[in-house]
N, C-alpha and C positions, 0 to 999 in steps of 0.2 A: 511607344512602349517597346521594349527590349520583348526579343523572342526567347520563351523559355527553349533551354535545351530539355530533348528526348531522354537523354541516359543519364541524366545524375539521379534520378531517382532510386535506380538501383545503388549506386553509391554510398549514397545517405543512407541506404536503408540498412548497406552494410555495415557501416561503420558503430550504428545504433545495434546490431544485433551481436559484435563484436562487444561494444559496452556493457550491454545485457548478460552475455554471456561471462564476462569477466568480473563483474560484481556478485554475483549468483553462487560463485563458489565461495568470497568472502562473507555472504549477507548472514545475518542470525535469522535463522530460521525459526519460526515460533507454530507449534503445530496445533492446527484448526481448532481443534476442542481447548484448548489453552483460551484463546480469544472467547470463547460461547461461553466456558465457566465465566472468565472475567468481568465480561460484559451483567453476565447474570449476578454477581457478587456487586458487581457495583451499583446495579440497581436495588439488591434486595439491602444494603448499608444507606443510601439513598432514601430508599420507604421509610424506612424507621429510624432514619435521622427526622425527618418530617413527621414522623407521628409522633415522638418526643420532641418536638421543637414545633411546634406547628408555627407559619408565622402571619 
């Protein structure tokens, strides 16, 4: 087995937090309560598609 080296971890970790960082200022941002309405509309169109449709 090949010996890992010590210091790339640092490395990698930079170039990752480097990527992170650079995608975050292009990313669409969608804010919290956005998703918790969503989630709740799509369940409550869900119910009552099933309770008209039962199958």
């Amino acid at each position: 087995m090949a010996k890992e080296k010590k210091g790339e971890g640092f490395h990698s970790g930079a170039g990752l937090i480097r990527y992170f960082d650079a995608e975050e200022k292009t990313a669409l941002k969608i804010p919290p309560w956005f998703v918790i309405v969503a989630c709740i509309a799509t369940a409550v169109i869900v119910t009552a598609l099933h309770l008209m449709q039962p199958l």
